[in-house]
N, C-alpha and C positions, 0 to 999 in steps of 0.2 A: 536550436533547442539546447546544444551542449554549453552554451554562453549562458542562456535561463539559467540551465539547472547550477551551475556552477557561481552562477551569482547567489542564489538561495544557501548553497553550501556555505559560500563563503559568507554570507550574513548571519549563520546560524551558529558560523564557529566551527566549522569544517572545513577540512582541507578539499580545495579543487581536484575534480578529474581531470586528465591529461587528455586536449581532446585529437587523439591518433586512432589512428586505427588499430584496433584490438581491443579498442575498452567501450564498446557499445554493451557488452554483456553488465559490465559495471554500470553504465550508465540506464540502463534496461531494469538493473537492482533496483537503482534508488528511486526509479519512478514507481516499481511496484509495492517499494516498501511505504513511499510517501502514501501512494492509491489506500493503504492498507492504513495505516495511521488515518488517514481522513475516513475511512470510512469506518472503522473504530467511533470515533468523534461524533460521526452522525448516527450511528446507532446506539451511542450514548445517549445520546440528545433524545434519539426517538422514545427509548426508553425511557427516560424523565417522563417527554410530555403522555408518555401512554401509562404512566404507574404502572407499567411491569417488566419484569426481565425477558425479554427475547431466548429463545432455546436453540436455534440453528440459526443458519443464514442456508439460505435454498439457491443453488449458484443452476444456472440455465447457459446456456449458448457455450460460445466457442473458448472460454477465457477456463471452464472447465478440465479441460485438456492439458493444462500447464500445471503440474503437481507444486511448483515451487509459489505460482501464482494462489493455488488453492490452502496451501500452506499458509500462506502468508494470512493471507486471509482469516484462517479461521483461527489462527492464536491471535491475531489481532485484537479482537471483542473477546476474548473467552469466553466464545459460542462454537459450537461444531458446524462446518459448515456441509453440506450435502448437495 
């Protein structure tokens, strides 16, 4: 997985993570930053095809529990998430 992500980086014009040990918190980042950018995208999207603005995103299970996760998340869309 640290080869993926680091290929993507490095296409996009970002500098590679070091893949040692101690930088899974880094690499844990960018997946959940990437999660959050796509899922921005798709509730962009949703919104087009639905003519209207969404007002939360309603977050369920276990991914709740991680503030940084939830964080991300909800400045993502500028929608509050709950």
């Amino acid at each position: 997985m640290p080869q993926r992500i680091n290929k993507e980086l490095t296409r996009l014009g970002f500098e590679s993570i070091p893949d040692v040990a101690g930088n899974e918190p880094i690499f844990a980042r960018v997946i959940f930053e990437s999660l959050s950018v796509r899922y921005a995208a798709a509730l962009a999207s949703l919104e087009k095809m639905l003519g209207a603005q969404l007002t939360a995103i309603h977050m369920l299970g276990g991914q709740i529990a991680t503030s940084c996760w939830s964080s991300l998340l909800s400045s993502a869309p500028d929608c509050p998430s709950r």
